[in-house]
Every structure is written in C-alpha cells, then in structure tokens.
TIVO-2410 file (N, C-alpha, C; in nm, 3 decimals):
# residues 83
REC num residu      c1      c2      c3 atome chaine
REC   1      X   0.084  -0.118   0.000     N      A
REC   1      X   0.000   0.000   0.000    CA      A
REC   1      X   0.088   0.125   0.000     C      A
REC   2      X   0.078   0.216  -0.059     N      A
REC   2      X   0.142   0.347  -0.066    CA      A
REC   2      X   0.042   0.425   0.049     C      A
REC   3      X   0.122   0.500   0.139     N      A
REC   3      X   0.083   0.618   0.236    CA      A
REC   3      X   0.108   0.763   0.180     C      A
REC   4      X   0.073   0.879   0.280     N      A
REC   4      X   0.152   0.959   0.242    CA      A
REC   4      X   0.156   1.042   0.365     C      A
REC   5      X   0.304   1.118   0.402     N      A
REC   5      X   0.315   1.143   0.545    CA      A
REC   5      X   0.326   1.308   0.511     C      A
REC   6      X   0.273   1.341   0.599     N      A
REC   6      X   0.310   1.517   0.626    CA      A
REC   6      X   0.430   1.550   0.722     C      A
REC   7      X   0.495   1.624   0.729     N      A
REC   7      X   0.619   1.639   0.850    CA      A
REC   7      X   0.611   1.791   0.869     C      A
REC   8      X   0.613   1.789   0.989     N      A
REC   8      X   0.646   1.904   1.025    CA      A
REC   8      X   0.777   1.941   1.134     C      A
REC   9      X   0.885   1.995   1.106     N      A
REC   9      X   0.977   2.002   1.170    CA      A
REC   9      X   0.978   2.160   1.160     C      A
REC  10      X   0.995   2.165   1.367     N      A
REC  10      X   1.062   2.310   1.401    CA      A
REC  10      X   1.169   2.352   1.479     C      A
REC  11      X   1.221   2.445   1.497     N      A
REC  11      X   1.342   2.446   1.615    CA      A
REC  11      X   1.280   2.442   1.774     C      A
REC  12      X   1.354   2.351   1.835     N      A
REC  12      X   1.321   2.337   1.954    CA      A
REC  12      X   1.257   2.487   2.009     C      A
REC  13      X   1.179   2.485   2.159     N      A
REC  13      X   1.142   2.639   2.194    CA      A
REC  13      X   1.235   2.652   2.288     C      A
REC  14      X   1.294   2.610   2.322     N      A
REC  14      X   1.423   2.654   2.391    CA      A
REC  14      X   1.544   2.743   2.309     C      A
REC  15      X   1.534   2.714   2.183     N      A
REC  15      X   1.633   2.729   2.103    CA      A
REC  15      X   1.621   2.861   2.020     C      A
REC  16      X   1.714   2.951   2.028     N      A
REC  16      X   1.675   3.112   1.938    CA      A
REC  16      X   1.678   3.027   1.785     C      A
REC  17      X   1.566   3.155   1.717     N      A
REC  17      X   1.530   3.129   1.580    CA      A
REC  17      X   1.513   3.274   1.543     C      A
REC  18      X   1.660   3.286   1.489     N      A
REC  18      X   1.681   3.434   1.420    CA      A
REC  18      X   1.586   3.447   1.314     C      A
REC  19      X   1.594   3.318   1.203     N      A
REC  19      X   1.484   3.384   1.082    CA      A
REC  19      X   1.364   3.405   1.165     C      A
REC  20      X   1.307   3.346   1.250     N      A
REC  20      X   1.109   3.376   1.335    CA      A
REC  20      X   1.133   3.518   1.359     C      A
REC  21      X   1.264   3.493   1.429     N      A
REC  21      X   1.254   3.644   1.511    CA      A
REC  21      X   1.307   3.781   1.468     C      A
REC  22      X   1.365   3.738   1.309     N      A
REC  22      X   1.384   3.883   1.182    CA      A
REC  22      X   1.226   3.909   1.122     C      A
REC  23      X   1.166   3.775   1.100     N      A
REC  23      X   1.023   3.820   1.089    CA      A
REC  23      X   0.934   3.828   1.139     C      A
REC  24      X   0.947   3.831   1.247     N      A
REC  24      X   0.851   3.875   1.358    CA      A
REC  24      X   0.851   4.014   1.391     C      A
REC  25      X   1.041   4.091   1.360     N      A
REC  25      X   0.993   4.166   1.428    CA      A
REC  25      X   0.954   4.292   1.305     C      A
REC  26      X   0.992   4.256   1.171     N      A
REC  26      X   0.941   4.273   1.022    CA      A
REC  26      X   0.820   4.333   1.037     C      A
REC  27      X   0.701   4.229   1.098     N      A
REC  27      X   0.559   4.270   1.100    CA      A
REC  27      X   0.538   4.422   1.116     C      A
REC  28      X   0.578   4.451   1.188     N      A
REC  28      X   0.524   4.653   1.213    CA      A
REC  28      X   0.532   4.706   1.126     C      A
REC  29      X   0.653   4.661   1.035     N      A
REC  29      X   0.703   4.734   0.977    CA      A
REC  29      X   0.560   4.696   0.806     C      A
REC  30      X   0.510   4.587   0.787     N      A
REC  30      X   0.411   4.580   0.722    CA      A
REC  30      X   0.267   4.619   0.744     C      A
REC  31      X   0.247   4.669   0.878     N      A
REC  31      X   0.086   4.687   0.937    CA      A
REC  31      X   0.038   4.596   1.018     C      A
REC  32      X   0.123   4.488   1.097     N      A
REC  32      X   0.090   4.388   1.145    CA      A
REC  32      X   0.177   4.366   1.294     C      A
REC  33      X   0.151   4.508   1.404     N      A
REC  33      X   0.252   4.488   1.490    CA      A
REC  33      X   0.173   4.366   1.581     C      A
REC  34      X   0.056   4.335   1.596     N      A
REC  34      X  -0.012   4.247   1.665    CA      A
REC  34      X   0.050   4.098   1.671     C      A
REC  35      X   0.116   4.069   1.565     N      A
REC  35      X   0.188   3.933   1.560    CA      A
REC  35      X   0.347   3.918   1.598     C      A
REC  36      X   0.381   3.853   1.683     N      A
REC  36      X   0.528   3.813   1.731    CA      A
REC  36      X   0.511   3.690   1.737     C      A
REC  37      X   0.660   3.625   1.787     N      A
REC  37      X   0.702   3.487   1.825    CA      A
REC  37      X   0.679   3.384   1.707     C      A
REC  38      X   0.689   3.431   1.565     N      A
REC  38      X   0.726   3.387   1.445    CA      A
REC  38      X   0.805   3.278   1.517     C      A
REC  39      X   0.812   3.162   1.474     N      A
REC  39      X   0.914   3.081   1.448    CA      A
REC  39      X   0.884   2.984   1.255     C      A
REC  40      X   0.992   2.993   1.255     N      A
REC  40      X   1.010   2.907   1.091    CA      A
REC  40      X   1.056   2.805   1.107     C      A
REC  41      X   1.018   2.701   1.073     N      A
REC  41      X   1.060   2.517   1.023    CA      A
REC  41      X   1.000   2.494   0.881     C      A
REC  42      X   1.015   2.361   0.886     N      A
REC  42      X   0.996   2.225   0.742    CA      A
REC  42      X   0.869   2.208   0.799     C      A
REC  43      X   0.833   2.181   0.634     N      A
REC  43      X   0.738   2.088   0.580    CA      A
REC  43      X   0.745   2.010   0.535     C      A
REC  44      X   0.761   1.841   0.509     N      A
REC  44      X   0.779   1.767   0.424    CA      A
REC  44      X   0.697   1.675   0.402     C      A
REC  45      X   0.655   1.673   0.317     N      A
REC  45      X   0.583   1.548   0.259    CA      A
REC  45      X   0.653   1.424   0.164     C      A
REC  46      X   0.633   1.299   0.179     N      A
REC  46      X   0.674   1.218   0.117    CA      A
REC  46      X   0.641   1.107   0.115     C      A
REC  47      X   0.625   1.006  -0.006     N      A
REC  47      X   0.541   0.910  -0.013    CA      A
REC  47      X   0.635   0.821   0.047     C      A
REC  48      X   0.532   0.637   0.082     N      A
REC  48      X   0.606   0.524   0.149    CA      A
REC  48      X   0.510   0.411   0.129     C      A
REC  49      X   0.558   0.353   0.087     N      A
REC  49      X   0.509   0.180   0.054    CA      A
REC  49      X   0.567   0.102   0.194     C      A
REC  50      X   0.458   0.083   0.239     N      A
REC  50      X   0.414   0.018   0.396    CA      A
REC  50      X   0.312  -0.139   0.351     C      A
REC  51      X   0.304  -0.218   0.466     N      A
REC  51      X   0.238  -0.322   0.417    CA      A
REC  51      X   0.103  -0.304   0.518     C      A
REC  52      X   0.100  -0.177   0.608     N      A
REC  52      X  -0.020  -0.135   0.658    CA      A
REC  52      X   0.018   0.014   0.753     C      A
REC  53      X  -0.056   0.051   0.778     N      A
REC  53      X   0.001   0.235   0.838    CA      A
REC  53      X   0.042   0.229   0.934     C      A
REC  54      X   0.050   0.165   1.044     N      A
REC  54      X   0.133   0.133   1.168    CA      A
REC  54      X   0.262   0.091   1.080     C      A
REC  55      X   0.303   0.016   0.995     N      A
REC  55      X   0.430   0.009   0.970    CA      A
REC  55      X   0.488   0.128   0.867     C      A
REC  56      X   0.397   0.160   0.791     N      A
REC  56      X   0.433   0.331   0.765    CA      A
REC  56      X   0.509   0.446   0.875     C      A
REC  57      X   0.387   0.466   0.949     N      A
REC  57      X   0.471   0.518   1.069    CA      A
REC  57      X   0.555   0.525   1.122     C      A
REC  58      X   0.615   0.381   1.148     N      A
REC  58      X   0.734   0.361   1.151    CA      A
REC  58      X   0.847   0.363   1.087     C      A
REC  59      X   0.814   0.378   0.995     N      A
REC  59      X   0.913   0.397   0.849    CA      A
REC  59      X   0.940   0.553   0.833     C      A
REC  60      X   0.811   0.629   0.862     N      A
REC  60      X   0.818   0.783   0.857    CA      A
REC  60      X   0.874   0.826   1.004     C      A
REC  61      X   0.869   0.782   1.145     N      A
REC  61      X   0.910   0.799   1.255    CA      A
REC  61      X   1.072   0.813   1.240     C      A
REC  62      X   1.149   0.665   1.180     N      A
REC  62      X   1.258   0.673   1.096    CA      A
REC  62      X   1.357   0.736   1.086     C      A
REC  63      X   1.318   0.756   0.981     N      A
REC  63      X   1.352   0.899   0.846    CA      A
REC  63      X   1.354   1.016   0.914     C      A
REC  64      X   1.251   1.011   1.020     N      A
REC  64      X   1.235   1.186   1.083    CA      A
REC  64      X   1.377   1.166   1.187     C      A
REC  65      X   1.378   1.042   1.248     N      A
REC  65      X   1.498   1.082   1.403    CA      A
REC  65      X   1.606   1.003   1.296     C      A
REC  66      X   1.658   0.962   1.187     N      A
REC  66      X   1.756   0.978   1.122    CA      A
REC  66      X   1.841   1.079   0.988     C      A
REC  67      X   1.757   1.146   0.968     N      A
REC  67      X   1.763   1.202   0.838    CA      A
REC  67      X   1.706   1.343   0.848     C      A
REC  68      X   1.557   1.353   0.867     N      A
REC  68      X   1.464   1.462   0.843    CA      A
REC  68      X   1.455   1.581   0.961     C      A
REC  69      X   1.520   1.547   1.078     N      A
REC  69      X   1.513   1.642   1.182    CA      A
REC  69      X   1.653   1.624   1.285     C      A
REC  70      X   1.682   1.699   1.322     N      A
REC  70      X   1.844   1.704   1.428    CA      A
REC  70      X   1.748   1.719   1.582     C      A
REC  71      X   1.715   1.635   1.615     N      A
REC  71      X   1.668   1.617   1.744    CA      A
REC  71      X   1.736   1.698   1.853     C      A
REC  72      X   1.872   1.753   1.822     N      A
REC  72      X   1.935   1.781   1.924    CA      A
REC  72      X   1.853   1.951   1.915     C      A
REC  73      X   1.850   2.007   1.798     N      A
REC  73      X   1.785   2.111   1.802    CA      A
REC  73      X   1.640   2.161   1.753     C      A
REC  74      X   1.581   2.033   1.677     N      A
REC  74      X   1.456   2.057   1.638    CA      A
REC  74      X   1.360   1.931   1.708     C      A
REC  75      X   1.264   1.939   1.726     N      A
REC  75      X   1.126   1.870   1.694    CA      A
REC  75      X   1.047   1.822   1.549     C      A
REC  76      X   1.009   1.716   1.583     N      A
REC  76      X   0.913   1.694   1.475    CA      A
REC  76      X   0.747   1.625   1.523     C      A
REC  77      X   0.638   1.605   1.423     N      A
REC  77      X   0.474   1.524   1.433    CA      A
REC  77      X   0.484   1.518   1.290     C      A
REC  78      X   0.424   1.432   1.276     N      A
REC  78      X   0.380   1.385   1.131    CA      A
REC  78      X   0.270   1.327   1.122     C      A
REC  79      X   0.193   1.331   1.026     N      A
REC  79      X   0.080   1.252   0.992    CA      A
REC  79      X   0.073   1.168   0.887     C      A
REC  80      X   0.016   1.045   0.868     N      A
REC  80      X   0.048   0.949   0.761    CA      A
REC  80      X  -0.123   0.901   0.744     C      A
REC  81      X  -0.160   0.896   0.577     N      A
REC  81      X  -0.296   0.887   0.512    CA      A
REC  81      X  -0.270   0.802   0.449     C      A
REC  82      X  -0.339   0.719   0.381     N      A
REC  82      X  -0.367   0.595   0.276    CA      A
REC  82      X  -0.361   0.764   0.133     C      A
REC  83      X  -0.274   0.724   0.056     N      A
REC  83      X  -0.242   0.768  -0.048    CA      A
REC  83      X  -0.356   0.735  -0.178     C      A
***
C-alpha cells in the first residue's frame, strides 16, 4: 500500500530562531505589529510503501529521528494517510 506522510519540523522552543525572530519583528514594519514569536521550520511530505500504516509510521518515525530532523535542536509530528 502506498501512504503519504506530512512532516512538520521546528526548532526546539528553547532554542533562538533568528529567521522567526527577523520576521517577527518585520511585522510593524508591514501593518501587522499584533503578531510576534514567528518561528520558521519544514514541511515535508513524502510518499512510502508500507504493508499497513502502523508500519508506515514507523518507516516515517525513521527517516524523521535519522535524516529529516536534528533532534538535538529541532522537533518533529507527522501525519500518515492511505495515499
């Protein structure tokens, strides 16, 4: 069966995030001082041939704590759908 996973990876909240916080503080400067605490991460989507979505998951769980996210400074959630 083919899945398909959403990812979302951000920088830890412990962790400064100069790009959130160059555009965060940007906003005034567009008409929008009401918004702060911007932070910026990933999106990724990507397909996976699983033999059912619990083992998808695991396949996308993976990929995220080997490859797709630095745990030491980011977070990740993902979601996985029948494709």
């Amino acid at each position: 069966m083919k899945f398909k996973a959403e990812i979302d990876v951000m920088p830890l909240d412990a962790l400064l995030d100069p790009q959130g916080k160059a555009v965060s503080n940007s906003m005034k400067n567009i008409g929008l001082p009401e918004i702060d605490g911007v932070r910026i991460g990933r999106h990724i989507r990507l397909f996976v041939e699983a033999d059912n979505q619990a083992a998808a998951e695991v396949k996308v769980e993976t990929a995220c704590k080997k490859m797709l996210a630095n745990q030491i400074m980011e977070s990740f959630s993902f979601s996985v759908t029948e494709a």
